[in-house]
py3Dmol code that shows the C-alpha trace and the ligand (Angstrom):
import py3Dmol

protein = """\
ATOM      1  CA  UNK A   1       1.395  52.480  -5.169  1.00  0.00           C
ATOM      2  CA  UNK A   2       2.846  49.280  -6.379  1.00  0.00           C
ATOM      3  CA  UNK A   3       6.094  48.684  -7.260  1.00  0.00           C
ATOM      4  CA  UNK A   4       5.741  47.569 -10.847  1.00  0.00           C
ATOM      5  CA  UNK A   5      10.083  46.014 -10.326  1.00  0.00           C
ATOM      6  CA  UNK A   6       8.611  43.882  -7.944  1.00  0.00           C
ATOM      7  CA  UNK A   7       6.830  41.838 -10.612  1.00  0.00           C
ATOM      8  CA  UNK A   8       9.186  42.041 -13.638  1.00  0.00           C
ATOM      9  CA  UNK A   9      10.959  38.547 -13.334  1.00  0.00           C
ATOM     10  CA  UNK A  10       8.129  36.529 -12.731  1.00  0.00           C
ATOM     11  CA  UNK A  11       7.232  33.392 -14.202  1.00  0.00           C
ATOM     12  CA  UNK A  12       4.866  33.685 -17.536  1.00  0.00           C
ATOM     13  CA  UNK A  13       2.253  31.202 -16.188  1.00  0.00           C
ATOM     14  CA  UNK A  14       2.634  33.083 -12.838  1.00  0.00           C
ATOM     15  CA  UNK A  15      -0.843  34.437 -11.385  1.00  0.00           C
ATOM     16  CA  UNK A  16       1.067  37.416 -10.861  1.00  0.00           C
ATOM     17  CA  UNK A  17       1.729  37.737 -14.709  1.00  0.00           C
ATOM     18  CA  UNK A  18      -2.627  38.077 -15.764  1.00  0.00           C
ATOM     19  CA  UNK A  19      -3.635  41.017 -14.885  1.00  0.00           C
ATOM     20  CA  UNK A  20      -6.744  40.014 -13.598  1.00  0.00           C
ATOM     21  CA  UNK A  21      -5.011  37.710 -10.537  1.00  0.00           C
ATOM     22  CA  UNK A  22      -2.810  40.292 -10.034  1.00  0.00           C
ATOM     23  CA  UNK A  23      -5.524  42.600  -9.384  1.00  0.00           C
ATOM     24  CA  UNK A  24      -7.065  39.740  -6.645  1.00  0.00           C
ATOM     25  CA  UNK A  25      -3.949  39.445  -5.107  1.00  0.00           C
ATOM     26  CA  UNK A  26      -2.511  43.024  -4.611  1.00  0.00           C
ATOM     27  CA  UNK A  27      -6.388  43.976  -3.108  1.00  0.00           C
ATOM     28  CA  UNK A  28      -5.879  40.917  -0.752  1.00  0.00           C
ATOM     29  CA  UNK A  29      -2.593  42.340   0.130  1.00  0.00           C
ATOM     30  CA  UNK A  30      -3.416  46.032   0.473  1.00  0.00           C
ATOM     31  CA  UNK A  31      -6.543  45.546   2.183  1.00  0.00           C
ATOM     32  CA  UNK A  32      -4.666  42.719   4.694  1.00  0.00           C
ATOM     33  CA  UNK A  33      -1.211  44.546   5.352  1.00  0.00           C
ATOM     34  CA  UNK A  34      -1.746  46.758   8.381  1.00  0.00           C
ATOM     35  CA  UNK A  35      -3.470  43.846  10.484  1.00  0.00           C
ATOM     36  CA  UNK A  36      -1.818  41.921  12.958  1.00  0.00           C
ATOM     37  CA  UNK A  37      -0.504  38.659  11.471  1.00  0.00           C
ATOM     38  CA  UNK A  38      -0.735  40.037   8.356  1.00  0.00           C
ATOM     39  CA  UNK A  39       1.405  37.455   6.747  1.00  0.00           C
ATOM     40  CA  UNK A  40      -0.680  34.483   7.925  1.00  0.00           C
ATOM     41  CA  UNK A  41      -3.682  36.406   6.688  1.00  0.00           C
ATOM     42  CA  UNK A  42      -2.347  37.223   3.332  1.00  0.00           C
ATOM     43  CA  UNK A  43      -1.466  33.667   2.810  1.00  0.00           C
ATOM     44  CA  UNK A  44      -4.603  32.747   3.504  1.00  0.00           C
ATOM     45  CA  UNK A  45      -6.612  34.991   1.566  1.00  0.00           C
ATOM     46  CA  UNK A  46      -4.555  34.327  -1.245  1.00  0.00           C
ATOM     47  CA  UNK A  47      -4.665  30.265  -1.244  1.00  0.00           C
ATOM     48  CA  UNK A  48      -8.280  30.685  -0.931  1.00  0.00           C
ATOM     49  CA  UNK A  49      -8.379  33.153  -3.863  1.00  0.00           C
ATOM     50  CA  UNK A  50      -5.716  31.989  -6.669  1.00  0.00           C
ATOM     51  CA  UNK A  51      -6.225  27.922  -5.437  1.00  0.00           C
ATOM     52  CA  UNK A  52      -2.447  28.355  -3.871  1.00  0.00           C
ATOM     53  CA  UNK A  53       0.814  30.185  -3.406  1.00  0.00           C
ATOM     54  CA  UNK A  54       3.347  30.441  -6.012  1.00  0.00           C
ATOM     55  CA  UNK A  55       7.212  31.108  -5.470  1.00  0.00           C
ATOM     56  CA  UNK A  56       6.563  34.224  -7.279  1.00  0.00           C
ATOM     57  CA  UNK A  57       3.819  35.050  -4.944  1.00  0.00           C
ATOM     58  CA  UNK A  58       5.708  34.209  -1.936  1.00  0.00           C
ATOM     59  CA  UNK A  59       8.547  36.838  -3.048  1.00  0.00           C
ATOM     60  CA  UNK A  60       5.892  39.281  -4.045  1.00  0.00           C
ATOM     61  CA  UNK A  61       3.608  39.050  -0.335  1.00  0.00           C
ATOM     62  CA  UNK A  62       7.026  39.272   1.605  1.00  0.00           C
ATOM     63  CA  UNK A  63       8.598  42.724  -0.668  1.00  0.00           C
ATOM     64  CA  UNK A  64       5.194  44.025   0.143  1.00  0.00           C
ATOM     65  CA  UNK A  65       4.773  43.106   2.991  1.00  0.00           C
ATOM     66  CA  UNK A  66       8.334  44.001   4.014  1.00  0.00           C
ATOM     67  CA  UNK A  67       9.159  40.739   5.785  1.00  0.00           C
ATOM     68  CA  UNK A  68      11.864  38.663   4.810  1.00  0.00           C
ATOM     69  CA  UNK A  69      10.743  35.936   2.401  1.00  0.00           C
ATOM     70  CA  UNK A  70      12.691  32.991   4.567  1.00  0.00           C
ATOM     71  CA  UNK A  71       9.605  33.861   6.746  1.00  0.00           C
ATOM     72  CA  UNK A  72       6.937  33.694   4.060  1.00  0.00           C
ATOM     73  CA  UNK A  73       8.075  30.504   2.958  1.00  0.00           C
ATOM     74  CA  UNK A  74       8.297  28.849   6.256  1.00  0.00           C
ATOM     75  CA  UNK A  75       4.809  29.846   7.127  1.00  0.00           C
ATOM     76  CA  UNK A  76       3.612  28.202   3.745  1.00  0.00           C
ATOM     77  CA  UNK A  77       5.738  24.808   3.796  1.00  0.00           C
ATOM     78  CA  UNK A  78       4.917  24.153   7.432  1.00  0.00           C
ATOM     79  CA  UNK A  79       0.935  24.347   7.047  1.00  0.00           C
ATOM     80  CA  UNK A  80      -0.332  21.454   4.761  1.00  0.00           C
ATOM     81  CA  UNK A  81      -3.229  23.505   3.679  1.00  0.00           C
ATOM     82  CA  UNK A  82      -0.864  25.821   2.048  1.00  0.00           C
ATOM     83  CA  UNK A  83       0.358  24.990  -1.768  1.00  0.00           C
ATOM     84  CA  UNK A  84       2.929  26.164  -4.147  1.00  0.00           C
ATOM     85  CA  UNK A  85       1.125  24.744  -7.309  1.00  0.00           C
ATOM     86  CA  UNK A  86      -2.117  24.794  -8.782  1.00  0.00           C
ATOM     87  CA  UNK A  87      -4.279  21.126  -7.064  1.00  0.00           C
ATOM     88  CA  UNK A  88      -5.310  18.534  -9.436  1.00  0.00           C
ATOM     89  CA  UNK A  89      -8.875  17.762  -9.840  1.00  0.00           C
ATOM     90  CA  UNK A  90      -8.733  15.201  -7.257  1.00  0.00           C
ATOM     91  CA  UNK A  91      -6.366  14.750  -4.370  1.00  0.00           C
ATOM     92  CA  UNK A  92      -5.053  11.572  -2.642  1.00  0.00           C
ATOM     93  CA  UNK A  93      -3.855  11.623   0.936  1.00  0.00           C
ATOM     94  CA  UNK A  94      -1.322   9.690   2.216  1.00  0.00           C
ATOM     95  CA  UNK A  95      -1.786   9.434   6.255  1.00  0.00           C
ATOM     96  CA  UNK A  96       2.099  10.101   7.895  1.00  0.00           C
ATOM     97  CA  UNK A  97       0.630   9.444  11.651  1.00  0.00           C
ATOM     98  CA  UNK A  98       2.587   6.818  13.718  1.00  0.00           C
ATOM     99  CA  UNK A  99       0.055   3.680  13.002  1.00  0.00           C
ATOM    100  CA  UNK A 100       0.170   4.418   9.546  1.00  0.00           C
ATOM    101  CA  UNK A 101       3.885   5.030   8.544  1.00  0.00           C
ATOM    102  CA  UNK A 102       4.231   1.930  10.701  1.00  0.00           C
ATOM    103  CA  UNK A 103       1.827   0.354   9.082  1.00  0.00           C
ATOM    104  CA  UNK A 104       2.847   0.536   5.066  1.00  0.00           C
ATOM    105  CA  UNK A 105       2.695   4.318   3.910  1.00  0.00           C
ATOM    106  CA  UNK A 106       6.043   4.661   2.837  1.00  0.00           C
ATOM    107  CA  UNK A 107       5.478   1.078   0.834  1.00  0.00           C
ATOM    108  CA  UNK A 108       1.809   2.981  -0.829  1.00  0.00           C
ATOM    109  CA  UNK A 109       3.898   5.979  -1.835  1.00  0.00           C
ATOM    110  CA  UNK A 110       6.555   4.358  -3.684  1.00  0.00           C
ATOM    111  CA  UNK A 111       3.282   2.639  -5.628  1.00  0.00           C
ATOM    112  CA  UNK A 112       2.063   5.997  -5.799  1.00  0.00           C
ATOM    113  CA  UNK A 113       4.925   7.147  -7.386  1.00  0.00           C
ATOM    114  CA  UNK A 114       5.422   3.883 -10.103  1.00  0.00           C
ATOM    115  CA  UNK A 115       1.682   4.833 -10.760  1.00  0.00           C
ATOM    116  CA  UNK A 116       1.441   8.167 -11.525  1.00  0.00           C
ATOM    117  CA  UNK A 117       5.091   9.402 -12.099  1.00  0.00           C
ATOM    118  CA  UNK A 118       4.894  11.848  -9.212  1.00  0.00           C
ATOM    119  CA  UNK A 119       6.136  12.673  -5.732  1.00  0.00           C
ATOM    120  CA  UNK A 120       4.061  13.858  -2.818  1.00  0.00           C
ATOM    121  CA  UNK A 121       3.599  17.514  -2.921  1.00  0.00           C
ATOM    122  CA  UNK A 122       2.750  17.261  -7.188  1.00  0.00           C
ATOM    123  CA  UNK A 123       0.117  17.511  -9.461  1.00  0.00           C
ATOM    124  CA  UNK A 124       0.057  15.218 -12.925  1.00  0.00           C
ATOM    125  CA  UNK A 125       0.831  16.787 -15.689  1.00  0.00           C
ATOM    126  CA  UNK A 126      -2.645  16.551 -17.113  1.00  0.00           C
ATOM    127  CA  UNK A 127      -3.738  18.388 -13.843  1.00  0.00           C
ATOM    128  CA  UNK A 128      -5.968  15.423 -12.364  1.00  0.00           C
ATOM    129  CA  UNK A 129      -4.584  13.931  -9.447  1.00  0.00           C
ATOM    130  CA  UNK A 130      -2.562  16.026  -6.836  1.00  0.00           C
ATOM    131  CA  UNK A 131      -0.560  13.580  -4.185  1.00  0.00           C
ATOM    132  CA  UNK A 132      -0.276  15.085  -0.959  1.00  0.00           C
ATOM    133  CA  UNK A 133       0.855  13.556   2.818  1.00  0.00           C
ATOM    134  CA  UNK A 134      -1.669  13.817   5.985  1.00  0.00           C
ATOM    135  CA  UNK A 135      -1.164  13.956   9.556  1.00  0.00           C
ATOM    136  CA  UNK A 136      -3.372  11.107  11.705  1.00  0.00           C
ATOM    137  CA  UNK A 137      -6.989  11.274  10.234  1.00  0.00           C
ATOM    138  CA  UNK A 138      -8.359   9.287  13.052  1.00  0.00           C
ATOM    139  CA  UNK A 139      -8.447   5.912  11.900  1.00  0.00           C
ATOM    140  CA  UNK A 140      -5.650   4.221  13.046  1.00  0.00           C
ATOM    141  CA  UNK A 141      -7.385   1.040  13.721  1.00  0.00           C
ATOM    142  CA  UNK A 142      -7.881   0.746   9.576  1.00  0.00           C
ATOM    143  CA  UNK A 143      -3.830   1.574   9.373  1.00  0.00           C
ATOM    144  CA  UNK A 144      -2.443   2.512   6.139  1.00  0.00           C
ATOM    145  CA  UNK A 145      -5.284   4.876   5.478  1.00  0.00           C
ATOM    146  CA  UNK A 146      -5.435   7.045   2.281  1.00  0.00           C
ATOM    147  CA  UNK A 147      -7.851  10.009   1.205  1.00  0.00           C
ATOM    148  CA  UNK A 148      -9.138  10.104  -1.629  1.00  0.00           C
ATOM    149  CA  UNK A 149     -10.796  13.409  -1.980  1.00  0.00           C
ATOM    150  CA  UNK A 150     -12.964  13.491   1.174  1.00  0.00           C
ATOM    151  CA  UNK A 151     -13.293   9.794   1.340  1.00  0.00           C
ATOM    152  CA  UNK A 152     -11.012   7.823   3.587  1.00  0.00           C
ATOM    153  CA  UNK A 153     -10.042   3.910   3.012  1.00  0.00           C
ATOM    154  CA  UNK A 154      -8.443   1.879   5.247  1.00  0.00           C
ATOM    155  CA  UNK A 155      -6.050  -1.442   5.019  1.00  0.00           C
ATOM    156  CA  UNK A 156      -4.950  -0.050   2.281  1.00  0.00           C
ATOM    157  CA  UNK A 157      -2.279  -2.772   0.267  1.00  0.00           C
ATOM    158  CA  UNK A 158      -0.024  -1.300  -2.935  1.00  0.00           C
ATOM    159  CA  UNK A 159      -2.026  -3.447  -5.012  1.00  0.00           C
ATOM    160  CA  UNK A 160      -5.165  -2.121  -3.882  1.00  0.00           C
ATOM    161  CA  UNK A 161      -3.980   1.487  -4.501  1.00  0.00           C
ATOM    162  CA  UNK A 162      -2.781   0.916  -7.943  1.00  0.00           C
ATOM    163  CA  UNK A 163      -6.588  -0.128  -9.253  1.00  0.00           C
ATOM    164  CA  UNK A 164      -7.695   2.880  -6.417  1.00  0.00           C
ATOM    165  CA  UNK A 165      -5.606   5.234  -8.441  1.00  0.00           C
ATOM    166  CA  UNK A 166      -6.105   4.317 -11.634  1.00  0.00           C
ATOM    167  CA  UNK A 167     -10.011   4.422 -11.331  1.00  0.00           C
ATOM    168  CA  UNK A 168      -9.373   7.871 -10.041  1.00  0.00           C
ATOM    169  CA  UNK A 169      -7.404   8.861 -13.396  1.00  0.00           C
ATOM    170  CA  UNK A 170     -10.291   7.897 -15.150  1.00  0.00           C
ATOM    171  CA  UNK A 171     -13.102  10.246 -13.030  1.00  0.00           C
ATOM    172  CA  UNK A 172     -14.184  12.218 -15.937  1.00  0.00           C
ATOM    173  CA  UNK A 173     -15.839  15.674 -14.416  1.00  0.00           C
TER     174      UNK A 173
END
"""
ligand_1 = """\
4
FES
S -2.146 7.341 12.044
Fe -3.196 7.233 10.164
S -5.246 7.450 10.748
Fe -4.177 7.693 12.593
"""
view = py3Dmol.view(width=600, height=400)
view.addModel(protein, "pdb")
view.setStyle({"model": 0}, {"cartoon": {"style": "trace"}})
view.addModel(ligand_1, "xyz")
view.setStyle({"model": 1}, {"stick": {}})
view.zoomTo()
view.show()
């Protein structure tokens, strides 16, 4: 039986405040919570399920999962593939390896941010681009590299990325 206090002070655009999601997650949760590792798996299941991990959700997996939430949340910001907010439509990489960062990425993300108005980690307001960082992607020779979506580009210049970016903004689906 589910606490129903445990969801009380969450968020109104919280997937733990539609009843539906709710329903996804506590079924991911019961059915996951006497495995081994059942933190990691719970994460998992529900960033597949809801598209990411909320703070509310966080709070919510670790009460039910009775382990402290410092734990939760350290699992979820140390993977990348783990998010805290909803992705945008499309999602641009920045590439943190060594050839890269040496190479100009910190230079591409301040563009980034004069571009769009938002730091690594965000999603535009109108829910279209999500900016994330990367570890090495494997093309170090093409150093700065960005991802956009699945496709990676090299020698990648601030100007460059501002046209880059803005053609993305305009990707109608
Ligand atoms: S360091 Fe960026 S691709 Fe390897």
């Amino acid at each position: 039986m589910v606490d129903e206090t445990l969801t009380s002070k969450v968020s109104l655009n919280d997937p733990l405040a539609d009843p539906q999601q709710k329903a996804i997650i506590d079924q991911i949760i019961d059915e996951n919570s006497a495995r081994p590792g059942a933190t990691m798996v719970v994460l998992n299941e529900l960033q597949a399920s809801i598209g990411f991990v909320s703070e509310g959700m966080q709070k919510y997996a670790a009460e039910r999962l009775h382990v402290p939430v410092s734990r939760v949340h350290g699992v979820v910001s140390f993977y990348s593939f783990f998010t805290t907010t909803p992705r945008g439509k499309h999602t641009v990489k920045f590439c943190m390896g060594t050839a890269c960062y040496v190479g100009g990425t910190p230079a591409l993300i301040e563009k980034a941010k004069q571009v769009l108005g938002i730091e690594p980690g965000q999603t535009t307001p109108d829910g279209n681009i999500t900016v994330e960082v990367c570890r090495c992607v494997g093309a170090c020779s093409q150093a700065p590299v960005i991802v956009i979506d699945d496709e990676v580009t090299g020698r990648m210049k601030p100007n460059k990325l501002a046209q880059a970016l803005k053609a993305v903004q305009t990707i109608v689906e």
